[in-house]
N, C-alpha and C positions, 0 to 999 in steps of 0.2 A: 590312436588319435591324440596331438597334444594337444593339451586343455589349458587356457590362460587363465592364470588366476586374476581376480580383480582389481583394479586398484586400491591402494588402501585408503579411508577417508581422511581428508585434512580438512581446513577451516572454511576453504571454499568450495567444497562437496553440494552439489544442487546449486550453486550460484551459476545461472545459463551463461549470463556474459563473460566467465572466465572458465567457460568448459572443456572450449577449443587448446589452450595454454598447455606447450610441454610438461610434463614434472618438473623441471631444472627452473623454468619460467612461472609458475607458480610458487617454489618456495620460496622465488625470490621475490614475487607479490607480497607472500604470506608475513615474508620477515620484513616490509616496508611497512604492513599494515600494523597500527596499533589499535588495540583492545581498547575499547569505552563500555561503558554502563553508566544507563540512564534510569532515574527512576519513576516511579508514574506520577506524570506532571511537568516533567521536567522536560525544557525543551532543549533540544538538540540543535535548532540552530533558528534565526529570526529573519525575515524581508531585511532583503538590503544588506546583510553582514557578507562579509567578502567571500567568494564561495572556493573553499581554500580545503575541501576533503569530498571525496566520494565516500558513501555509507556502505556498508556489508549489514543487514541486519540477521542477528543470529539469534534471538531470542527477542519473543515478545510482539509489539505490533505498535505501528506510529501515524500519525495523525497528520498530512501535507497538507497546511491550508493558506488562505491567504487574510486580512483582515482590511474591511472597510474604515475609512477615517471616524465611522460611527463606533468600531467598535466590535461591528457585529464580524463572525466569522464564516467561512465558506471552506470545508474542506475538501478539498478536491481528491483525496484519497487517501487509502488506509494499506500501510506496507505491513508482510509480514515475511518472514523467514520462508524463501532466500531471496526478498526481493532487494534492489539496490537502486540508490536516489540520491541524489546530488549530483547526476552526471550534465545538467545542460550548462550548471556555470563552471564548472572543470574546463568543457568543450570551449564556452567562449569567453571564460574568462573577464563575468561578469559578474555581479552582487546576486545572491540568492534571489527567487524571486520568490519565494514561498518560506512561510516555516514549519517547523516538524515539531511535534510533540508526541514525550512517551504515553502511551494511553494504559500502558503498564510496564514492569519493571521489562527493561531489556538489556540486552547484550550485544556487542557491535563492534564489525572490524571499519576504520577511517583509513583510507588510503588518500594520501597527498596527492594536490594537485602535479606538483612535480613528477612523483610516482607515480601515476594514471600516464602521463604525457610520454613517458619514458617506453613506457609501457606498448603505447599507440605507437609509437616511432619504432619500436623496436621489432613488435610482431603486429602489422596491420591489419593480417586477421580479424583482431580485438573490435576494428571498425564495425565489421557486419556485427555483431551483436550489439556493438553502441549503437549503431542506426535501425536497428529491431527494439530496442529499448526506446527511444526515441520516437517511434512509429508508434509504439504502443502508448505511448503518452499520450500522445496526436490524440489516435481516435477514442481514447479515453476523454477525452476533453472535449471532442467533438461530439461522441455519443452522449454527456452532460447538456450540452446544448441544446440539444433535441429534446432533451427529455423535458427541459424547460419550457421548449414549445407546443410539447406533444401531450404530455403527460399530467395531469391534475398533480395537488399536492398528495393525495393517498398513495395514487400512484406511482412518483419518484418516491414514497416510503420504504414502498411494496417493494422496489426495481432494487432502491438499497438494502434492504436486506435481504434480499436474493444474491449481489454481489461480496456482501458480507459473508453468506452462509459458505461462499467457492464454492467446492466442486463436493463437498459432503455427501453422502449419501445416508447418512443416520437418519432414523425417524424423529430425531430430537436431536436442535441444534440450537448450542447455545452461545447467544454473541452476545461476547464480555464488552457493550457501549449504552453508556445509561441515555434518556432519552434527548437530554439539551445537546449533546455529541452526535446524536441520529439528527436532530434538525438542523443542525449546521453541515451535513453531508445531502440535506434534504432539499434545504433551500427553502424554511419555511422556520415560523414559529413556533417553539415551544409548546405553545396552550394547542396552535392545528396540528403537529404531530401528536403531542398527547392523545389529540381525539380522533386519529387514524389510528390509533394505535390500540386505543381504546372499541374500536369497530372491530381492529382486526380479531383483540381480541374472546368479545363477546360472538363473532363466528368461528370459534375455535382455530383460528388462524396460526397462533401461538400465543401466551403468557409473558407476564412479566416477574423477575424477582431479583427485587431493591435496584441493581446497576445492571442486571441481565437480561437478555430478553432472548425467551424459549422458544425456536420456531416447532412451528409443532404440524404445519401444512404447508410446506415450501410449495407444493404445486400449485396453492389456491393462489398462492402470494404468487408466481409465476405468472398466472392469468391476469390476476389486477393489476399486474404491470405491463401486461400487454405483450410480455415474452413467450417465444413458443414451448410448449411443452417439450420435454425430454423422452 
């Protein structure tokens, strides 16, 4: 029997949206994209700046939010290796609508809007995965909604950091976001997450230490969000 060896990895290895892509049409993604690193803090791009690079993140994790004219922030999501963001103003060719910031130090391929387009035109394939990327915005955003409706403030604490923990199966899981970062994914106050948080964890829920928070009963946290068990 002949036995095919595997591909060898390159920079875009686990990125879904470009998984379909020949070899020959990947290197030549690979060699449009340039290398960034951000540090923690540092933002990656702001509302309204021209939206002029798709992201590859390859190290680290980032922070998609929006901000109120008060000030206050609302994050709508947390990326991390191999997720990829910047695609809806590539697509239309309009001003970011969100900004990114590092939440720690990262690594990251930027692919030009030019380069993306080239891309789309060249192997249409590329589509279906931009519109499963795209889809998964959607109900990411839609499911926020709801939660708003549906769910007390403990509740969406509980919901985020169950979404934070992914697909972990550790008995101990620790997510590197101190607690003003949690309330701005939360959709609440500082002082009323602290004291969710502080519930959680006087039920052994999970822990805090200094900018970490140690889940320590992802199933309990499952049920006060009102998600089904696994």
């Amino acid at each position: 029997m002949e036995m095919r060896l595997p591909e060898p990895a390159d920079a875009l290895t686990g990125v879904e949206m470009f998984a379909g892509l020949e070899p020959d049409a990947r290197q030549r993604l690979i060699a449009a994209a340039v290398p960034r690193t951000y540090r923690r803090g540092q933002l990656l791009f702001v509302e309204n700046d021209p939206g002029e690079s798709l992201i590859v993140l390859k190290r680290g994790s980032v922070a998609v939010f929006r901000t109120a004219p008060t000030g206050e922030r609302a994050v709508l999501s947390v990326m991390r290796p191999p997720d990829v963001f910047g695609e809806v103003s590539l697509l239309d060719g309009s001003a970011r609508s969100a900004s990114a910031e590092a939440l720690e130090d990262c690594s990251a391929l930027a692919l030009s809007r030019g380069a993306f387009m080239e891309l789309v035109h060249t192997h249409p394939r590329i589509l279906d995965a931009v519109m499963r990327s795209l889809g998964a915005l959607i109900r990411r955003l839609t499911d926020q909604n709801a939660d708003y409706v549906f769910l007390d403030l403990p509740g969406r604490v509980a919901k985020t950091l169950v979404r934070l923990a992914g697909e972990s199966q550790a008995p101990m899981i620790t997510i590197e976001l101190n607690q003003s970062q949690l309330a701005e994914m939360a959709g609440g106050s500082r002082q009323s997450v602290n004291q969710a948080i502080g519930s959680f964890a006087s039920r052994g829920w999970l822990r805090t230490e200094g900018r970490r928070i140690v889940v320590t009963d992802l199933a309990s946290l499952r049920r006060r969000a009102g998600m089904a068990d696994r």
